[in-house]
C-alpha positions as CSV (number, residue, x, y, z in Angstrom):
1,X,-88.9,195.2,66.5
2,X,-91.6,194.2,69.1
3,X,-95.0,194.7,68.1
4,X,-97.9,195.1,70.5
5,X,-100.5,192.5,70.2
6,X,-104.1,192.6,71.9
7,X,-105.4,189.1,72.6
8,X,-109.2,189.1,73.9
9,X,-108.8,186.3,76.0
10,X,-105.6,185.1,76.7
11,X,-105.4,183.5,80.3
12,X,-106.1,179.7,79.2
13,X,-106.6,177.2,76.0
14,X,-105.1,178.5,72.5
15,X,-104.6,182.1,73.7
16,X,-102.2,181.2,76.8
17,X,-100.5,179.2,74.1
18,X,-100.3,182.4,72.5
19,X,-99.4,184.4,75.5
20,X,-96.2,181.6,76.1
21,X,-95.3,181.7,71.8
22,X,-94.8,185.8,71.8
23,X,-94.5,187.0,75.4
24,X,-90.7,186.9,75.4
25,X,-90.5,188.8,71.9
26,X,-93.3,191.0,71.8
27,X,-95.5,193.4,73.9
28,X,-98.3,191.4,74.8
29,X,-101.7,193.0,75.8
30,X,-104.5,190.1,77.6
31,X,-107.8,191.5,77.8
32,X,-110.3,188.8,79.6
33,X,-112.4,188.1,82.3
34,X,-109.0,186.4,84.4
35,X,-105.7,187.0,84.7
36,X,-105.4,183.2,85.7
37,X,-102.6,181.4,84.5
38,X,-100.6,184.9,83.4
39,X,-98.3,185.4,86.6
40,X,-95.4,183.7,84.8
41,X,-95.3,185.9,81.6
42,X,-94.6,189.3,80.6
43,X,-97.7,190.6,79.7
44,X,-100.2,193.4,80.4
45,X,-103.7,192.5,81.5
46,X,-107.1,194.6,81.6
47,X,-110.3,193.0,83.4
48,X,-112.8,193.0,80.1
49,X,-115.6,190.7,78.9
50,X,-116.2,190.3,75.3
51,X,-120.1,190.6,75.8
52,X,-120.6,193.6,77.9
53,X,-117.2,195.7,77.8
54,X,-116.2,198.5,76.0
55,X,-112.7,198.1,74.4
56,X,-112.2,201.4,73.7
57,X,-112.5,202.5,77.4
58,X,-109.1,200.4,77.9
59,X,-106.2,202.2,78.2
60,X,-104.5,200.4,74.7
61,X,-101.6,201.9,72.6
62,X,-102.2,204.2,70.1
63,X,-100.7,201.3,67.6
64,X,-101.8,197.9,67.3
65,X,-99.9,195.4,65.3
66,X,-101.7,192.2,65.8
67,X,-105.4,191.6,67.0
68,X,-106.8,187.8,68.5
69,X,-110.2,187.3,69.1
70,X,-110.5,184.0,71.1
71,X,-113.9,183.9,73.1
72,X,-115.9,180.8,71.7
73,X,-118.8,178.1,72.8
74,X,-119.6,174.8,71.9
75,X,-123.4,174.0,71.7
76,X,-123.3,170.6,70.1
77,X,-126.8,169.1,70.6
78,X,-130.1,167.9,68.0
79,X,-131.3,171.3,66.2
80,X,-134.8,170.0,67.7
81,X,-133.6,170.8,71.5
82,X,-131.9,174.1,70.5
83,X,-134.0,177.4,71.6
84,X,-133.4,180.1,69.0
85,X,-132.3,182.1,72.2
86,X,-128.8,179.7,72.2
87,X,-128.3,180.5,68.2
88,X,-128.3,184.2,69.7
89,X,-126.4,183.8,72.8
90,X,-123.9,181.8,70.9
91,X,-123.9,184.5,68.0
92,X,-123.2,187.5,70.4
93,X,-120.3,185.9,72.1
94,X,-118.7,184.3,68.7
95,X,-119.2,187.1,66.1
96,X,-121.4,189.8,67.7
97,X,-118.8,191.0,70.2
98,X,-115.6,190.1,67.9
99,X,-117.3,192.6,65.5
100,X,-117.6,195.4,68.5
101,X,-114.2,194.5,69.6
102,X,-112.4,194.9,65.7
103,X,-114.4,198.2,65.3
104,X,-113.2,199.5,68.4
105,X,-109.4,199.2,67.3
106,X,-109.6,199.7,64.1
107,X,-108.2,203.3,64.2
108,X,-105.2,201.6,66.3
109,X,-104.4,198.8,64.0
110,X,-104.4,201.5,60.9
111,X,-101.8,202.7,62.8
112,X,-99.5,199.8,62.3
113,X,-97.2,199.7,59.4
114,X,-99.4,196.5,58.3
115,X,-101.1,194.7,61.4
116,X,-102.5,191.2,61.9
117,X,-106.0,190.1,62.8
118,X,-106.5,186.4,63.7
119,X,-110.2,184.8,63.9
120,X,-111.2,181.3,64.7
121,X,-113.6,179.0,63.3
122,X,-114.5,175.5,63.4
123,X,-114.1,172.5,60.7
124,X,-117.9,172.3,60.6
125,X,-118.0,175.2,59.0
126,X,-116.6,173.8,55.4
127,X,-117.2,170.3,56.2
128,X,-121.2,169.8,57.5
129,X,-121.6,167.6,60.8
130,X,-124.5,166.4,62.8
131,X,-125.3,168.7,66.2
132,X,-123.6,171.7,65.1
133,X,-125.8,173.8,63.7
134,X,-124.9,177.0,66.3
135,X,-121.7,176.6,66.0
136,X,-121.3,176.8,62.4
137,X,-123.7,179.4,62.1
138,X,-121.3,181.5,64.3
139,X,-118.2,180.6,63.0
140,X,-119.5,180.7,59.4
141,X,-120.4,184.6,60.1
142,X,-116.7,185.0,61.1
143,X,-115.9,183.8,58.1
144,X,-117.7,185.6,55.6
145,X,-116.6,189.0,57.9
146,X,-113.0,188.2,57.9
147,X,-112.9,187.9,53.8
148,X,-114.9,191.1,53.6
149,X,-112.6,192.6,56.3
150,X,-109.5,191.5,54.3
151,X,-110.9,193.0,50.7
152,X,-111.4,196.3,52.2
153,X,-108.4,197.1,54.3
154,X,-105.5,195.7,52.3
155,X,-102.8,196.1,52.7
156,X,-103.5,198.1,55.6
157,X,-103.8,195.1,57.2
158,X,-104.3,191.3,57.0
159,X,-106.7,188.9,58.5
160,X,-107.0,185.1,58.2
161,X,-109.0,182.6,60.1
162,X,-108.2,179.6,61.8
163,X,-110.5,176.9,61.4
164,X,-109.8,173.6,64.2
165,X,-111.4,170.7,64.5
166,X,-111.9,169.3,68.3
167,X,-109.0,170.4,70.8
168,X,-107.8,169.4,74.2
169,X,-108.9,172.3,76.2
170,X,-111.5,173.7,78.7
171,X,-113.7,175.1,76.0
172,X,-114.2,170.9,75.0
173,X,-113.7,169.8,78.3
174,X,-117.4,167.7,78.2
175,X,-116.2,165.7,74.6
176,X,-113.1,164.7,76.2
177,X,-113.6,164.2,79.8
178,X,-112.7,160.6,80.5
179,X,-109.9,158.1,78.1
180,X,-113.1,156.5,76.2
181,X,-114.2,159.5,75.2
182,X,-111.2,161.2,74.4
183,X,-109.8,158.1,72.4
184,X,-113.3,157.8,70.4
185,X,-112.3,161.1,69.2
186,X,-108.8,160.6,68.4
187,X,-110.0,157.4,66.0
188,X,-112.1,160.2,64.1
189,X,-109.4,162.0,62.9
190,X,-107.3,160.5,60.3
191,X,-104.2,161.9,62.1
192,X,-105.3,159.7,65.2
193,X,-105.9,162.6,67.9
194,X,-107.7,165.7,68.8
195,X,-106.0,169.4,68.6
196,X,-103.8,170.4,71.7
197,X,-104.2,174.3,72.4
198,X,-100.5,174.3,71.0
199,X,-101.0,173.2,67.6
200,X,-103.5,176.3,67.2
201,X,-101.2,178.9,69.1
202,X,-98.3,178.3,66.6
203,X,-100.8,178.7,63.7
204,X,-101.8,181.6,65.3
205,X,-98.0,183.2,66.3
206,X,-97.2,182.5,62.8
207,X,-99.9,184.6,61.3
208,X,-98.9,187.5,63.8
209,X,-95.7,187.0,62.5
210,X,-93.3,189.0,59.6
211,X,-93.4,185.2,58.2
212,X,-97.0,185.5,57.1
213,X,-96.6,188.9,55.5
214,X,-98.5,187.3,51.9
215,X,-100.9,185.7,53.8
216,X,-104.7,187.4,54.5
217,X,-108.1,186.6,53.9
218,X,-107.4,183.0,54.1
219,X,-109.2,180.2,56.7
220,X,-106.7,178.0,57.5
221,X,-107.9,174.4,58.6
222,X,-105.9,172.8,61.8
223,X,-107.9,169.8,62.1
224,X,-106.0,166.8,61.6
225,X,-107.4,166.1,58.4
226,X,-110.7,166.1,58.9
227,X,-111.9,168.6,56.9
228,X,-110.5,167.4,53.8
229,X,-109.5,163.7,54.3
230,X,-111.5,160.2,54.2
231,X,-109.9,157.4,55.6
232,X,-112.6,155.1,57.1
């Protein structure tokens, strides 16, 4: 049976990956600030930004089976040149707005005979690095939310977290803009290379899927080992 899925952001990076996983087997609903890149698939696209649109003035279905929330940033710079303005800009895009935008279906994924909510987060989270103290502040919040989330709704619903290291897309595109960079980041993985956006989009299509039914309030780390693993 095809379930309909709301992806907030969906038109590049892991949520086209998304888009090109379930398009063909499920009613797919993009909500972002482009359409680029969608032409080519079956989906349904509203004009919305995560920071200063209402969800609940879209025109949705009344049921919701799977939620993704993919709007991030990457701040990676000395805590001593970070304003407390970016920790704030960074928390309203990554947890701030995916709070609003949750609330706003919720009444739609009740609906569902057991829906699907899929968060992102970042390795730095679990496993403390140099530079990142916005972004793990963000992502940690998601974190902490999604666990709460999952406590108080099942089995209504589920929701896990995906937490990546680096990836190969647009969102990283000033780490890994020429081969010296991009290789000095392979070498730090023991794994021997960064994420691509598809390695997070089956993750995330499996989670939507009737093959994760036992699976919430978990944060699952697709990072190459490097949360876990020490091989220098």
């Amino acid at each position: 049976m095809k379930k309909n899925i709301l992806l907030i952001g969906g038109s590049k990076g892991i949520g086209l990956e998304i888009v090109k996983e379930l398009s063909a087997k499920h009613n797919i609903i993009v909500a972002s600030r482009s359409d680029e890149n969608l032409s080519n698939y079956d989906v349904t696209y509203h004009k919305f930004d995560a920071l200063t649109d209402d969800i609940s003035e879209l025109d949705l279905p009344e049921t919701l089976d799977g939620l993704v929330y993919c709007p991030g940033s990457i701040n990676l710079k000395p805590f001593k040149m970070m304003k407390p303005e970016v920790f704030e800009e960074d928390f309203q895009l990554n947890f701030m707005s995916l709070v609003k935008v949750t609330h706003g279906v919720l009444s739609k994924l009740k609906n569902s005979k057991q829906a699907s909510i899929v968060y992102f987060s970042t390795v730095a989270v679990q496993t403390g690095m140099p530079f990142h103290t916005s972004v793990a502040a963000a992502k940690g919040a998601i974190e902490g939310f999604a666990r709460s989330l999952a406590a108080e709704y099942a089995p209504s619903f589920r929701v896990n977290v995906i937490a990546p290291s680096l990836v190969n897309s647009q969102l990283a595109g000033k780490l890994l803009n020429n081969d010296k960079k991009k290789e000095k980041m392979d070498e730090r993985h023991p794994l021997k290379r960064v994420g691509e956006p598809s390695d997070i989009g089956k993750i995330a299509s499996f989670l939507l899927s009737e093959d994760s039914t036992w699976i919430t309030g978990q944060v699952l780390g697709v990072d190459g080992g490097m949360g876990s693993l020490n091989v220098s």
